[in-house]
N, C-alpha and C positions, 0 to 999 in steps of 0.2 A: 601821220598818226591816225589809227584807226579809233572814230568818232562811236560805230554800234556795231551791231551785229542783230540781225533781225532771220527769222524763221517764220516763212508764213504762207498763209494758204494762196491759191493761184485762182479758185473763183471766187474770190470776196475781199474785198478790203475791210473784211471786218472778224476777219479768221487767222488771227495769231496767235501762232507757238512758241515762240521764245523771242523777246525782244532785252540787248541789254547794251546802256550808251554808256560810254567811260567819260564819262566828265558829268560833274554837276549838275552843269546848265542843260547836259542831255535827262538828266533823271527829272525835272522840274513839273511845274503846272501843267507845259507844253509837252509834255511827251503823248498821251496818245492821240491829240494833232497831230505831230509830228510822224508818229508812228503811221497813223490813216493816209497822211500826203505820201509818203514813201509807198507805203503800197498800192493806191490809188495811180500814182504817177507808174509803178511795175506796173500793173494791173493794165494800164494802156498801152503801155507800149507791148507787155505779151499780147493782148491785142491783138495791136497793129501787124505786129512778126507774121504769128499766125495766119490773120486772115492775106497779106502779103506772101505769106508760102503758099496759100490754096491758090491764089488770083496767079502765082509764079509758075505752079506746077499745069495749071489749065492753059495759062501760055506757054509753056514749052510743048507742052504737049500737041499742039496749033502752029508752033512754029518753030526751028531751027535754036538749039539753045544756045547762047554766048558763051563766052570762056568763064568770064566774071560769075557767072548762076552758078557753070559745073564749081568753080573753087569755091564760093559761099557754100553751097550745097555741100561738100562734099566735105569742109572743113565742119560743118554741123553733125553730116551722118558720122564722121571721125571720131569727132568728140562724144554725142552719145553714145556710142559703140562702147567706149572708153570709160566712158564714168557710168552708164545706166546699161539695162538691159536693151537689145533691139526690141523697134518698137514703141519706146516709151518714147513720150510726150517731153520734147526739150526746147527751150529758148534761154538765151542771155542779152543780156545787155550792161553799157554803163549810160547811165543819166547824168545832168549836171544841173540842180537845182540850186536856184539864184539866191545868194542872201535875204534873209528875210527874218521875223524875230524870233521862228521859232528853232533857227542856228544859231545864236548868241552864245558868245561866249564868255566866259568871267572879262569880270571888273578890270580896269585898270588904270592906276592914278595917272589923270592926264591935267597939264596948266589947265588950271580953273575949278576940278571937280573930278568925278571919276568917269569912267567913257565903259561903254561896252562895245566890244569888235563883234559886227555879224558880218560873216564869210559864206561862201557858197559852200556846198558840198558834192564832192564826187560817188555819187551810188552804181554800183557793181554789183551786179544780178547774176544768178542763175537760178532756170528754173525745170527740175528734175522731176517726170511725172507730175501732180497736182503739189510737190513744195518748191516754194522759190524759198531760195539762200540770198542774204543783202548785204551786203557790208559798205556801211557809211563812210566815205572818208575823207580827206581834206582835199581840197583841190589841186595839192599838189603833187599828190602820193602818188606811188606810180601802178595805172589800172593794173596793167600786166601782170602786175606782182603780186595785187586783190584778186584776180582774176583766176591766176594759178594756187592762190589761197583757196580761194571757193571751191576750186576741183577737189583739190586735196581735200576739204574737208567735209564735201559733201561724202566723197570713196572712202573714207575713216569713218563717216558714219554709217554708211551703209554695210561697209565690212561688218564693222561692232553689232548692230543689232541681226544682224544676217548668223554672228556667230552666235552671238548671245539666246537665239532661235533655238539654232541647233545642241545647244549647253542644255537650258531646259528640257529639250526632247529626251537626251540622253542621262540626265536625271531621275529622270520620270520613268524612263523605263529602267534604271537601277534597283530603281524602290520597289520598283513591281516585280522584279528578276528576285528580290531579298524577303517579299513579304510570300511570295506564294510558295 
């Protein structure tokens, strides 16, 4: 079951655009903690990626490249191609953030009192241009399937407001075709 869905900025952990958690205990006290570790925790590892692609492409470039590099490599330029323009600025990832209280989940009567279960979470990133797209999930969902969620919905979005562009334009110059 998918825990949030987050939209947010790629140089700040303090630059979000849509955050929304499907359960309770995500909407609580804890949520924009919650929300800062999540992107805090992206925020490192695009990082990491990055500065890992610069140091990767200065070594191949120095020496003879492995198989392993061209398929990473070439599965990344694939997929940008695919969901962004060439060119643009991409990394993904999933993270596995340990239980802690700010995953807590409801109540549950247990012998003696009531208990609350905190569970880890599985976070599934991409990061298209300056937006990274998040999707929180249970540790047991299957990345894959967040993963190919996230394409699709970053290329629905980017469709829609690509059209929604073009709609305006062609408005605009209706009204001005009608008023002159």
């Amino acid at each position: 079951m998918v825990y949030g869905l987050m939209i947010h900025s790629v140089d700040s952990s303090q630059t979000l655009h849509f955050s929304i958690f499907y359960t309770p205990e995500g909407n609580d006290g804890h949520k924009k903690t919650r929300q800062q570790t999540i992107m805090r925790r992206i925020l490192e590892e695009h990082l990491f990626q990055t500065h890992s692609g610069e140091q990767a492409g200065l070594t191949k470039s120095k020496a003879s490249s492995s198989l392993d590099d061209a398929d990473w490599l070439f599965r990344f330029a694939s997929d940008s191609k695919s969901s962004a323009q060439p060119g643009l600025d991409y990394t993904e990832g999933i993270l596995r953030l340990q239980a802690s209280v700010l995953f807590e989940e409801g109540p549950a009567l247990a012998r003696g009192g009531w208990r609350v279960f905190v569970y880890p979470k599985l976070v599934v990133w991409k990061q298209v241009d300056k937006v990274v797209y998040t999707l929180v999930c249970e540790p047991l969902d299957n990345p894959l399937l967040a993963s190919n969620f996230l394409t699709l919905f970053v290329h629905e979005l980017n469709d829609h407001f690509r059209k929604g562009g073009g709609v305006i334009e062609e408005k605009a110059g209706e009204r001005q075709g009608h008023d002159g």
